[in-house]
C-alpha positions as a Markdown table, in Angstrom:
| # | Residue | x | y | z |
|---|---|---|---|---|
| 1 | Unk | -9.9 | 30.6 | 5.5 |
| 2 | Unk | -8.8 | 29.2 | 2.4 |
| 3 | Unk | -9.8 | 26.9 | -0.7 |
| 4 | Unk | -13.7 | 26.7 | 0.1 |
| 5 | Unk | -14.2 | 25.6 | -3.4 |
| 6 | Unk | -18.3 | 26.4 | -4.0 |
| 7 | Unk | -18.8 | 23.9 | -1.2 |
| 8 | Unk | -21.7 | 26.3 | 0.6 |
| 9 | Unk | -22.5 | 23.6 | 3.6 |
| 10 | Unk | -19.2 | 23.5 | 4.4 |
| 11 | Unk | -18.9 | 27.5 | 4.4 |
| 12 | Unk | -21.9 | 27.7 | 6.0 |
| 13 | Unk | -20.6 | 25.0 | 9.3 |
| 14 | Unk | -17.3 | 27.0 | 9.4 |
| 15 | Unk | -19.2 | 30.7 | 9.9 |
| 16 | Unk | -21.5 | 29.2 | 12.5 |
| 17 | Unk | -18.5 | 27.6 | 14.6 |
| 18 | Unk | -17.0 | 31.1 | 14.6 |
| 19 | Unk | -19.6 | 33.3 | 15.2 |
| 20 | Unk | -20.1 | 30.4 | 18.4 |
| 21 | Unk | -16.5 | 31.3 | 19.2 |
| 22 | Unk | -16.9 | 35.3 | 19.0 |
| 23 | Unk | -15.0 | 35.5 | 15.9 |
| 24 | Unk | -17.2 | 36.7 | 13.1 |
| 25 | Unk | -16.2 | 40.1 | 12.9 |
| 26 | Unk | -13.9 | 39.9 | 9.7 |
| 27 | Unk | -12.8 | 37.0 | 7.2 |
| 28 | Unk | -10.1 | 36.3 | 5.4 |
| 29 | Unk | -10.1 | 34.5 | 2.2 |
| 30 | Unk | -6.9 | 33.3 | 0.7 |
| 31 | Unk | -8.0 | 32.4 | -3.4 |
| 32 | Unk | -10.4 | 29.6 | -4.1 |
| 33 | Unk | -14.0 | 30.6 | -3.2 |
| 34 | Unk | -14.9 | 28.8 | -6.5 |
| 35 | Unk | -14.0 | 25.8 | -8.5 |
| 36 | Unk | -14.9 | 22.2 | -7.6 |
| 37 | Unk | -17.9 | 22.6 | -6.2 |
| 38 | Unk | -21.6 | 22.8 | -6.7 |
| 39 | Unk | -22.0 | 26.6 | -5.4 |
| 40 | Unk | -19.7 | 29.2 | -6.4 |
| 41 | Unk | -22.7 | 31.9 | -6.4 |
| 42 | Unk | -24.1 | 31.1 | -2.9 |
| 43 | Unk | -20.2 | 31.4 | -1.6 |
| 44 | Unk | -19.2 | 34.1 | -3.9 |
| 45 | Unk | -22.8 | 36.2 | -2.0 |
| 46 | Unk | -21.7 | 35.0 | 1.6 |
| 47 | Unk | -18.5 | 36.1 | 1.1 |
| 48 | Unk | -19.7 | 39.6 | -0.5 |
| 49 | Unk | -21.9 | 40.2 | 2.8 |
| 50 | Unk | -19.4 | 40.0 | 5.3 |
| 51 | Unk | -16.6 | 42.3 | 6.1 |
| 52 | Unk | -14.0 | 40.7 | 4.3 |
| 53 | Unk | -10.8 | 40.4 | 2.5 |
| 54 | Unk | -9.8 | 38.3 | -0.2 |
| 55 | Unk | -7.2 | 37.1 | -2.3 |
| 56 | Unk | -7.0 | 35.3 | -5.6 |
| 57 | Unk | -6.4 | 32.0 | -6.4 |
| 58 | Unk | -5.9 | 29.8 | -9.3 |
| 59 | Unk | -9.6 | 28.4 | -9.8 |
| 60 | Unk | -10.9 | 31.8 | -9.0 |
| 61 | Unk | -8.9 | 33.2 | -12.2 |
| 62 | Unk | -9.0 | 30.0 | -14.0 |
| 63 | Unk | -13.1 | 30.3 | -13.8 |
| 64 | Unk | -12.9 | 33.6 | -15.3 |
| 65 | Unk | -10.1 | 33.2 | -18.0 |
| 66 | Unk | -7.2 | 34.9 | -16.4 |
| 67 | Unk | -5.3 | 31.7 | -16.3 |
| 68 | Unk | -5.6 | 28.5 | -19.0 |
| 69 | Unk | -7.4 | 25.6 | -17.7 |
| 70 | Unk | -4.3 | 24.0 | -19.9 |
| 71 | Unk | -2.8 | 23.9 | -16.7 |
| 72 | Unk | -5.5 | 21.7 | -15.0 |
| 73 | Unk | -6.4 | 18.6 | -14.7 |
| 74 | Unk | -9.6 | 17.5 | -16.7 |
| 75 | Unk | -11.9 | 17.2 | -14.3 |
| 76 | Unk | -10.8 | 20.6 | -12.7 |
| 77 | Unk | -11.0 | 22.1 | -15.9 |
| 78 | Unk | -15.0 | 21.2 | -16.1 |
| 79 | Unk | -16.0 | 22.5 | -12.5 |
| 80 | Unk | -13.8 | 26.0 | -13.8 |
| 81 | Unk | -16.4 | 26.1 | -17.1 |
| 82 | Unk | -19.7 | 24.9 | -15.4 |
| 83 | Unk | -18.9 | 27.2 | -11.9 |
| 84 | Unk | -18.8 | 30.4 | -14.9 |
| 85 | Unk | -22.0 | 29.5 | -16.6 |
| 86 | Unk | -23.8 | 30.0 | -12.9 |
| 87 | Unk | -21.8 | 33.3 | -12.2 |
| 88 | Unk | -23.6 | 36.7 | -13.3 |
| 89 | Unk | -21.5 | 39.2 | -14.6 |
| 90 | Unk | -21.1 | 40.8 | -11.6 |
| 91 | Unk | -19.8 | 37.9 | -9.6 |
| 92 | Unk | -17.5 | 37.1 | -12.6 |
| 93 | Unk | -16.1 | 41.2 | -12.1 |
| 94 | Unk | -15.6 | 40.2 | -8.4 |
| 95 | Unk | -13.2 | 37.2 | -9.3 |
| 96 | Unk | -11.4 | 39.0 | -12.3 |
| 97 | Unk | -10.9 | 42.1 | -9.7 |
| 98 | Unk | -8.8 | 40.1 | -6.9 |
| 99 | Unk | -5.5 | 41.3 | -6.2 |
| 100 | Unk | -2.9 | 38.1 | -5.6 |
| 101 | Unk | -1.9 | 39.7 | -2.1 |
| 102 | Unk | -2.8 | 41.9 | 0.3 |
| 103 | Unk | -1.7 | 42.5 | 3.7 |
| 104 | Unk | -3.4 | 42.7 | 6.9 |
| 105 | Unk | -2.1 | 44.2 | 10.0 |
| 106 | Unk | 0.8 | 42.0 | 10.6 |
| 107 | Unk | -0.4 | 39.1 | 7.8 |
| 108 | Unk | 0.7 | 39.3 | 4.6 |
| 109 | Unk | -2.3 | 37.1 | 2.3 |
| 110 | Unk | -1.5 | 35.0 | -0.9 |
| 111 | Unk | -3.0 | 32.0 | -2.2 |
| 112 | Unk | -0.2 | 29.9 | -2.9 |
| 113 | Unk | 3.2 | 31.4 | -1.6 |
| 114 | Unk | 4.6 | 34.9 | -1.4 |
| 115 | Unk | 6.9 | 34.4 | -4.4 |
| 116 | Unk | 4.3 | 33.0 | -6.5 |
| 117 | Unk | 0.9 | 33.7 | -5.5 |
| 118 | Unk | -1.2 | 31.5 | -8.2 |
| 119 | Unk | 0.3 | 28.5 | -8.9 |
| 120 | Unk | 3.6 | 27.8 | -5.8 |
| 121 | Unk | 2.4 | 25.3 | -3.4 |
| 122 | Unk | 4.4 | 25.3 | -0.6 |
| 123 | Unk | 5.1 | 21.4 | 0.0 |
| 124 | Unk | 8.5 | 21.3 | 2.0 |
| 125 | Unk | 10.2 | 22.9 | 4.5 |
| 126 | Unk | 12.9 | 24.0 | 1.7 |
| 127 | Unk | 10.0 | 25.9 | -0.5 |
| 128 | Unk | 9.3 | 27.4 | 2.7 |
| 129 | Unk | 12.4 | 28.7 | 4.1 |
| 130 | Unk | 12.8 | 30.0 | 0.5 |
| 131 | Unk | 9.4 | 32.2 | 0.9 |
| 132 | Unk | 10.2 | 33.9 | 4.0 |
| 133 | Unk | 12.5 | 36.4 | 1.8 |
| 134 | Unk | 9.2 | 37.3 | -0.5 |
| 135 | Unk | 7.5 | 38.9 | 1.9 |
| 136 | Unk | 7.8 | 41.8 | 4.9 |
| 137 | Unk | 5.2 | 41.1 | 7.7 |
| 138 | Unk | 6.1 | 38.9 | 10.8 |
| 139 | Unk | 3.6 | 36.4 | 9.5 |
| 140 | Unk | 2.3 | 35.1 | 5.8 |
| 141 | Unk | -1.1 | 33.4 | 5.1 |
| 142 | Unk | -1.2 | 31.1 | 2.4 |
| 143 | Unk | -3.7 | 28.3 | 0.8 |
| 144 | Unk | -3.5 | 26.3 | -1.9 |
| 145 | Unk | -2.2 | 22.6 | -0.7 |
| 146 | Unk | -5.7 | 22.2 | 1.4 |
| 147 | Unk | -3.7 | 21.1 | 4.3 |
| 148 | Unk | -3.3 | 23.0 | 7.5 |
| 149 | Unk | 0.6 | 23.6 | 8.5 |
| 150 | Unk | 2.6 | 26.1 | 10.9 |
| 151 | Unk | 6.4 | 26.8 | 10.3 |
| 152 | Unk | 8.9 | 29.3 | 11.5 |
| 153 | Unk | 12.1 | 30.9 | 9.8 |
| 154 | Unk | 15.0 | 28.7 | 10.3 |
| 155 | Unk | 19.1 | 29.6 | 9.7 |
| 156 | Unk | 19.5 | 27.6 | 7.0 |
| 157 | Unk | 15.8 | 25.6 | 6.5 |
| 158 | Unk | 12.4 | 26.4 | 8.1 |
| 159 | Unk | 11.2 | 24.6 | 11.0 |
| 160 | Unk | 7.8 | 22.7 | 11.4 |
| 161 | Unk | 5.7 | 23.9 | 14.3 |
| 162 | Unk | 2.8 | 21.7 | 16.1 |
| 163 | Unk | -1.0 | 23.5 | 15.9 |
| 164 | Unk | -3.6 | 20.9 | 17.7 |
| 165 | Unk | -6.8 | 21.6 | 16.9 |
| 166 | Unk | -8.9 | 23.8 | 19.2 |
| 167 | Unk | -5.5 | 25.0 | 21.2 |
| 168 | Unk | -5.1 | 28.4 | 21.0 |
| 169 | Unk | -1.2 | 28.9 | 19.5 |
| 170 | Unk | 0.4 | 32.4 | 20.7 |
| 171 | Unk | 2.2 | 34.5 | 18.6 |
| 172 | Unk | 5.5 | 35.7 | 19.2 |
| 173 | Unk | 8.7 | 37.7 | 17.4 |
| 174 | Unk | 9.9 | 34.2 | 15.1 |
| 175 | Unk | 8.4 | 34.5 | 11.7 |
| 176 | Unk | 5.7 | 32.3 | 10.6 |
| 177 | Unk | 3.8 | 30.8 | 7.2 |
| 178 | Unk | 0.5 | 29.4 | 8.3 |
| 179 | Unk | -2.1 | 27.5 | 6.4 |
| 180 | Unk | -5.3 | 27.3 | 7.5 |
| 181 | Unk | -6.4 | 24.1 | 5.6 |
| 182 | Unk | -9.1 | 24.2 | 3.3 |
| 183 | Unk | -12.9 | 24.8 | 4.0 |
| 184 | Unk | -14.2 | 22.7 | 1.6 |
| 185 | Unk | -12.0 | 20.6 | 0.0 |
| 186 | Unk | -9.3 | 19.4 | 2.9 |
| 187 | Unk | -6.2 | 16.8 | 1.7 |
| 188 | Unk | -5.2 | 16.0 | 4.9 |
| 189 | Unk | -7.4 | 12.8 | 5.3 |
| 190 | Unk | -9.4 | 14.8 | 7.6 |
| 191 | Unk | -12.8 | 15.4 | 5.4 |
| 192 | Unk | -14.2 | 17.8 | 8.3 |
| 193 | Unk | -13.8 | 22.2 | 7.1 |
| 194 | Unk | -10.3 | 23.3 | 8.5 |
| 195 | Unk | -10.1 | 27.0 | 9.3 |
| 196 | Unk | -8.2 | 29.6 | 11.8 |
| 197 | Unk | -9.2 | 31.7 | 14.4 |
| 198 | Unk | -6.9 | 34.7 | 14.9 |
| 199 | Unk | -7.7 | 37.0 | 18.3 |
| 200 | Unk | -5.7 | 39.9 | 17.8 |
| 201 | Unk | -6.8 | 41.1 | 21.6 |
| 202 | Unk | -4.5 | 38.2 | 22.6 |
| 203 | Unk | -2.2 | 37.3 | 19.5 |
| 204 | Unk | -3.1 | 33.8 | 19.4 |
| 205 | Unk | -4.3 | 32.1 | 16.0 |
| 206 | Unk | -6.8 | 28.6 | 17.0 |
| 207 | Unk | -7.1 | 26.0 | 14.2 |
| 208 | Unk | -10.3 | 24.3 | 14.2 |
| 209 | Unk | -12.0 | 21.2 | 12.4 |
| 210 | Unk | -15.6 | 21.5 | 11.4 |
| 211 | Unk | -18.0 | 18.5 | 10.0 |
| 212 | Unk | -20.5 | 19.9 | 8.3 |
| 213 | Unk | -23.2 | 17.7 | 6.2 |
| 214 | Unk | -20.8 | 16.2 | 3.4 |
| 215 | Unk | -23.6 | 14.3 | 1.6 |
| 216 | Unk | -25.7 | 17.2 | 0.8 |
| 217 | Unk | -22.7 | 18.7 | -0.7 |
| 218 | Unk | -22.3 | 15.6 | -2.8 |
| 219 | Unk | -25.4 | 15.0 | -3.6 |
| 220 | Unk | -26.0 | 18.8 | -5.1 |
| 221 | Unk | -22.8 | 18.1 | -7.2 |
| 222 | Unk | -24.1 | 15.0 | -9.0 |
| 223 | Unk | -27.2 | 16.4 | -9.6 |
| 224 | Unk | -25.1 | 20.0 | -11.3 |
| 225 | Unk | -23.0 | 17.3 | -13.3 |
| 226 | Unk | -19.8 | 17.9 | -11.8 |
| 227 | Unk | -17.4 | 15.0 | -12.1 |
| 228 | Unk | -17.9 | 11.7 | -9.9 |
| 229 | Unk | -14.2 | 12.0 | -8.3 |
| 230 | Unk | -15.0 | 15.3 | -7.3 |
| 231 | Unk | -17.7 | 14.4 | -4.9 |
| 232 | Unk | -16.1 | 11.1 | -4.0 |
| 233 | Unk | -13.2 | 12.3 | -3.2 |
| 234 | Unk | -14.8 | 14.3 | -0.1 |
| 235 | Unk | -15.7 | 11.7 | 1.8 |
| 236 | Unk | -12.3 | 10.4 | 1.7 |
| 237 | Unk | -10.6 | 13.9 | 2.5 |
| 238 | Unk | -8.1 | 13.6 | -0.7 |
């Protein structure tokens, strides 16, 4: 899962639809637990009791002053300050501690591409093709553009692949960037929580669509302060 953004319902919808689906065992998060939204302790804790791995990504560092909140927009810039007056120190060591990739079994995981894991979002099929020389594993993981994509290495550019929700898609030998879409913040025009299943037992990775109660989300992010667009913007899934 990528990009959940302090948005707890939504975190809370996508663990239940997996744990229905027999697939609660281990989570992967690729950079953005905080930022945005109105609960970056709750996620940071949910996160924290599960066996997990976890990249960084740019609001996770931004939050904690590893990268400038120059380089956001305003109203990104206030969700970084307010999310680090509700972190305690220890949740502020957890952030600063993420590594910008990791590597599990045959996924490499980065926030936003393998050749630059903070701040690349891979947009085109160009920026993609372009990747798949930064990194060794059949497969890479990434975040970042809160919508959900599948492409394979091409000769000269990479390919798009089709992932319907709720199909399972099997894995084979052609090499592979896969975004899972964003918990809680999708772009997609889809507002529901996008995530992936991977079964290893039968090397097949499922992307699924979860609605989740939107308006509680919004509702606990006026009452924090958190700018209007932020919340609106939800709804809309922008």
């Amino acid at each position: 899962m990528a990009d959940i953004h302090a948005n707890l319902e939504a975190l809370d919808a996508v663990l239940a639809d997996a744990r229905e689906h027999g697939a609660a065992d281990q989570v992967w998060c690729l950079g953005d637990t905080v930022g945005y939204g109105p609960d970056p302790q709750a996620c940071i804790d949910t996160i924290l009791g599960m066996n997990h791995g976890a990249v960084a990504g740019n609001h996770d560092w931004a939050t904690v002053g590893k990268v400038s909140l120059a380089d956001f927009n305003p109203y990104a810039a206030a969700a970084c300050r307010w999310g680090l007056a509700q972190l305690s120190p220890e949740h502020v060591d957890y952030l600063t501690s993420l590594p910008l990739r990791g590597e599990r079994g045959p996924f490499t995981l980065v926030h936003g591409s393998p050749r630059d894991p903070i701040w690349e979002y891979i947009l085109s099929l160009e920026a993609a093709q372009a990747c798949f020389h930064h990194f060794a594993t059949p497969y890479c993981l990434v975040g970042h553009s809160h919508i959900p994509f599948i492409c394979r290495q091409g000769k000269e550019t990479a390919e798009p692949m089709e992932m319907p929700v709720g199909v399972p898609f099997p894995l084979g030998e052609e090499r592979l960037i896969i975004n899972p879409g964003s918990v809680g913040q999708p772009r997609d025009g889809d507002p529901r929580a996008s995530y992936i299943i991977y079964d290893e037992e039968r090397s097949s990775l499922e992307l699924r669509r979860v609605p989740y109660d939107l308006a509680a989300t919004q509702r606990r992010m006026r009452l924090a302060g958190l700018p209007e667009s932020l919340a609106e913007r939800l709804q809309h899934g922008q």
